[in-house]
Each structure stands twice: as C-alpha cells, then as structure tokens.
C-alpha positions as CSV (number, residue, x, y, z in Angstrom):
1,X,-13.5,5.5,-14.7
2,X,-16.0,4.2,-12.1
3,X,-16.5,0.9,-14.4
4,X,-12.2,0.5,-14.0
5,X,-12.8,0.5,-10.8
6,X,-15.4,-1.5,-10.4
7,X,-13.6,-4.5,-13.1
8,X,-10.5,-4.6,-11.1
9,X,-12.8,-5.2,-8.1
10,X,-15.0,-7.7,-9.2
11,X,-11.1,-9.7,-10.1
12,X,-10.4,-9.4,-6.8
13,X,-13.6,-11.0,-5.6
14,X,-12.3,-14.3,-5.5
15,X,-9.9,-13.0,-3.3
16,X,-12.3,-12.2,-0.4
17,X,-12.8,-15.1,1.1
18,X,-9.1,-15.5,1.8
19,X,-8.4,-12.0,3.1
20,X,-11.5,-12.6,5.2
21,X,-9.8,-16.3,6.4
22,X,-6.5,-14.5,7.2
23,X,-8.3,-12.2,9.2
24,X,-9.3,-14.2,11.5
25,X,-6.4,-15.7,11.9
26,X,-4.4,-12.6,12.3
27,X,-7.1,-11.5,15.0
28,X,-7.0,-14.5,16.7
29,X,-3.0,-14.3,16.6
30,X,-3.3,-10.7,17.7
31,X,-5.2,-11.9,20.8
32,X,-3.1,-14.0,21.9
33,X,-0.5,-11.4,21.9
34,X,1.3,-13.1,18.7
35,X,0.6,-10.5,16.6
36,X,0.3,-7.0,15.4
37,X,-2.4,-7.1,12.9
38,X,-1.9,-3.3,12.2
39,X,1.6,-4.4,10.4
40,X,0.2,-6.8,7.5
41,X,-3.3,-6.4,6.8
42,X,-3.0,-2.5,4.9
43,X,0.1,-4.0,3.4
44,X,-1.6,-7.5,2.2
45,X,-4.2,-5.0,0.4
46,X,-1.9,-3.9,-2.1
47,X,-0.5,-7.7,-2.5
48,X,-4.4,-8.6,-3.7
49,X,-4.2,-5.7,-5.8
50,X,-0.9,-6.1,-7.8
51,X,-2.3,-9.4,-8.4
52,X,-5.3,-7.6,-10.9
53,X,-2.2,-6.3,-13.0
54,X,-1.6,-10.2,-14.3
55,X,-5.1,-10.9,-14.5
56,X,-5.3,-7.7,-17.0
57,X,-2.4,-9.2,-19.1
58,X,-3.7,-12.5,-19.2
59,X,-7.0,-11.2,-20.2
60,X,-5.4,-9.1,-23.0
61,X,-7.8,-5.8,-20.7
62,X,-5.1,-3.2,-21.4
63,X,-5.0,-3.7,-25.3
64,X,-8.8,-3.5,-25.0
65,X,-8.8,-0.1,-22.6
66,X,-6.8,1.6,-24.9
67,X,-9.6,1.6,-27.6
68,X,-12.4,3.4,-25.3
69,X,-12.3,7.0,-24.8
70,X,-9.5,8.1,-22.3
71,X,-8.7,4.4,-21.5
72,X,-5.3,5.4,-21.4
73,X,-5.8,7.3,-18.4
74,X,-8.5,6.0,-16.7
75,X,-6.8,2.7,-16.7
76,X,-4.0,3.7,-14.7
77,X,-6.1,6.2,-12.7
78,X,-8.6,3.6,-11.7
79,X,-6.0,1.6,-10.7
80,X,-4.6,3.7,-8.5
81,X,-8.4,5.0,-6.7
82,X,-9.2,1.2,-6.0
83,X,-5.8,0.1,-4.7
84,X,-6.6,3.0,-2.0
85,X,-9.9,2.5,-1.4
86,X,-8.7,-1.1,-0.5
87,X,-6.5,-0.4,1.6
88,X,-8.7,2.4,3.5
89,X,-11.4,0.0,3.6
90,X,-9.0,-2.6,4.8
91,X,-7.3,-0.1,7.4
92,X,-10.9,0.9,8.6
93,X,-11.6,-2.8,9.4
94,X,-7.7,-3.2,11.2
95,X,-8.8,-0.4,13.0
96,X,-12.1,-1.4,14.4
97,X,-10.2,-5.0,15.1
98,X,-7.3,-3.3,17.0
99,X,-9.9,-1.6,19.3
100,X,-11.5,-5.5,19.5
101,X,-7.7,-6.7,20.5
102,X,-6.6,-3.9,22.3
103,X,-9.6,-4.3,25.2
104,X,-9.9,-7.9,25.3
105,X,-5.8,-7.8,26.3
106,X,-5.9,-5.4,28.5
107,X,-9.5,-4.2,29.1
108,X,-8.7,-0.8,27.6
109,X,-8.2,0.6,24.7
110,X,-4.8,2.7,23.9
111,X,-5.9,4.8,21.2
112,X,-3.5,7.1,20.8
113,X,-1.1,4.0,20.0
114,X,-3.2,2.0,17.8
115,X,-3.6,5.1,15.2
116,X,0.1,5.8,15.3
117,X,0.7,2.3,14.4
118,X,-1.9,1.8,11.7
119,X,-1.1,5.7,10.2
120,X,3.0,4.3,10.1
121,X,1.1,1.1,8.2
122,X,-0.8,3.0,5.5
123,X,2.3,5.5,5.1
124,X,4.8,2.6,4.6
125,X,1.5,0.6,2.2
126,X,1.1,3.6,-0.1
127,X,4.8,4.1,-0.3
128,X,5.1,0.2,-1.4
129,X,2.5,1.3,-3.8
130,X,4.4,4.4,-5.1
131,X,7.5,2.3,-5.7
132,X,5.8,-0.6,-7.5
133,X,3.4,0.9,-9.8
134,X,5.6,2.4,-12.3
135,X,8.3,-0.5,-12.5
136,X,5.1,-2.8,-13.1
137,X,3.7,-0.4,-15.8
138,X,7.2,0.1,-17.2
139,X,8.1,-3.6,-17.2
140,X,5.3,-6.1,-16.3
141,X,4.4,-7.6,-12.7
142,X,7.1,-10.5,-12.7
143,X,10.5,-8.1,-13.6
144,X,8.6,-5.8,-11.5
145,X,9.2,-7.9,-8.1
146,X,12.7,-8.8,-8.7
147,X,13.0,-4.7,-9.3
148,X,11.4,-4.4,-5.7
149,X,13.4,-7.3,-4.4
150,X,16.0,-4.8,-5.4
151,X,15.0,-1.3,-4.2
152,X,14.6,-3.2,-0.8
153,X,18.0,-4.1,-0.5
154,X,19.5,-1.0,-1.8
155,X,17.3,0.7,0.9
156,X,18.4,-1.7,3.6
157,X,22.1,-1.4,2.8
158,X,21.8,2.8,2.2
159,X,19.8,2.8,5.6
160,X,23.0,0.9,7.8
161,X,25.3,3.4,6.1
162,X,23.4,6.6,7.1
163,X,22.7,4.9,10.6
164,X,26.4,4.3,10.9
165,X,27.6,7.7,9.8
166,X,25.3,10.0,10.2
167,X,25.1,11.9,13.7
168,X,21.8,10.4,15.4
169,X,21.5,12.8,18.2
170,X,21.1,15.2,15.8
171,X,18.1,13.1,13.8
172,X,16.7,12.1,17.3
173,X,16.3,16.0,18.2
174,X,15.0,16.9,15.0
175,X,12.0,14.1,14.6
176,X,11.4,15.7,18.6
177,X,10.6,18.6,17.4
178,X,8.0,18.0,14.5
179,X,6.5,15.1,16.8
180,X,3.5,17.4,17.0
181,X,3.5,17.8,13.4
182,X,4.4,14.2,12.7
183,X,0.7,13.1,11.0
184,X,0.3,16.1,9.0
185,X,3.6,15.3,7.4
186,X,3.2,12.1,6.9
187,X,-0.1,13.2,5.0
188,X,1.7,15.5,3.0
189,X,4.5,13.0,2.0
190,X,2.0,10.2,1.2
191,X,-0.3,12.5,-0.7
192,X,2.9,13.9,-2.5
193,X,4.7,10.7,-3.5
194,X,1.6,8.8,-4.8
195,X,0.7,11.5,-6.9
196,X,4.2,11.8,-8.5
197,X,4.0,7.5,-8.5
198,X,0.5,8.0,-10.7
199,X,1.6,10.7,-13.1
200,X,5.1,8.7,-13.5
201,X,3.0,5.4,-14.2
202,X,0.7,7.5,-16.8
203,X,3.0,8.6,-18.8
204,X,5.0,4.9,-19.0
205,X,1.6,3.7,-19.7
206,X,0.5,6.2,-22.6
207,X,3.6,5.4,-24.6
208,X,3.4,1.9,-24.5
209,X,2.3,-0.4,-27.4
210,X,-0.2,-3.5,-27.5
C-alpha cells in the first residue's frame, strides 16, 4: 500500500508550488485581517487530492492496480491514508501559521480559539471527503461534482427547514451541555463516518469493471 501512497503523492507534486503560492497569499490576507486561513487551507487539501482520481483515469492506473495483489483494496485504502495525511500535514502548517497571524495582530496568541476553528475545519474537510469518495468511485470525478453540487443544496434547503421548525432553545441547551465533550465527539464522528465513507467506496470499487 505504501507505493499507492507514495504514486498519488508524487501526482500531486506539481501541485506544490501552487498550494505553497496560495499560502502566502492567504497568510498575507490573514494578516491583514482579510482572512481566516483556518477555513480553506484543510479544505483546498482534499481539492488537490480529488484531482489524483482524473489523473488515475487518464493514466488507465486503476485498470493497472487491479492486476497486483490486493490492488483492489489498497487502491482505495491508499487513497484514503494520503488524502488524510495531506490534510494533517496541511492543518499542522495552518496551525503553526495561525499562531504566526494570531500574534502579529494582536501580540498574543488565542489558542484556545485557533484549535476550535481549525478542529471545526478538519471535521467539516473529512466530512467533504466522506461524502465525495464513494459518488467519485461509483461514478467518476466529473458526475461526481454535479452529485456534490447537489448534496450541498439539499443540505442547505433541509438545514433552513429544521432551523425554521425545530425548537432552538432546546438545540442551544443541548450543544451547552456536551460543550466539554464537544472535541471528543467530533473525533468520534469523524473517525466513524470516514470509515463507513472507505468501506462504502471499497466495495463500489471491487465490483467495478475495467
């Protein structure tokens, strides 16, 4: 599996150079109080990764993995490990950048704030991720973000209605009261969902033909 992940890396290595360009912009935005780079960075991760999907079909990789010995799997388990190391690696560097930000602002640093913000970011990335995986393995990258497109809006439109209806006092004393367990939830969730995501994308990808 380690040479998956090291292929879909070396695909992304062109890449590089622009995620480290929009970095500087977003930190330079970020000082100047435009921007919080917590909000895209994790999130433009997963962007560069999807992209490795069409450079596997145009490379005709998949019909290749299939033949080597658990390609099947390790193809879509790979997949997964490198999209979150990316966006680990990527959060890591927000992170440290956020700190940067944070003091040259307002010559301290809020820590307690910063991780809330960039734990929200990697918990909303990796549920992006869990979403898009399977509707690209069932039905390629393109059909996949019009499928997305979709979920979004149905999401937007189902959120107004339970905002509208549904008694928010109620949700407002509830989220109070597992405040102090809020992180280890949102660990749980993530941890949950992206496993269900891979095993959902592994079996769409071991009964599909080349």
């Amino acid at each position: 599996m380690l040479g998956f992940i090291k292929k879909d890396l070396a695909m992304i290595k062109s890449n590089f150079k622009l995620l480290e360009i929009l970095i500087v912009i977003y930190t330079l935005m970020g000082i100047c109080g435009e921007m919080d780079i917590s909000f895209i960075l994790p999130f433009m991760s997963v962007m560069i990764m999807i992209s490795t999907f069409s450079y596997d079909n145009y490379n005709k990789w998949d019909a290749y993995a299939i033949s080597l010995p658990d390609g099947r799997k390790n193809s879509v388990r790979s997949k997964y490990v490198a999209t979150i190391l990316m966006v680990f690696i990527v959060s890591i560097i927000t992170l440290l950048l956020s700190f940067i930000i944070s003091y040259i602002n307002t010559k301290t640093i809020n820590y307690e704030q910063i991780l809330i913000s960039l734990l929200g970011t990697i918990f909303a990335t990796l549920l992006v991720l869990t979403f898009m995986y399977p509707i690209i393995y069932k039905f390629g990258v393109e059909k996949a973000r019009i499928g997305i497109f979709i979920i979004v809006f149905v999401m937007i439109i189902i959120g107004s209605f339970l905002a509208q209806y549904l008694d928010m006092t109620f949700i407002g004393k509830s989220l109070s009261f597992l405040e102090n367990y809020l992180v280890i939830i949102l660990i749980i969730i993530t941890i949950i969902m992206v496993y269900l995501s891979y095993k959902i994308s592994q079996k769409i990808f071991m009964k599909k033909e080349f």
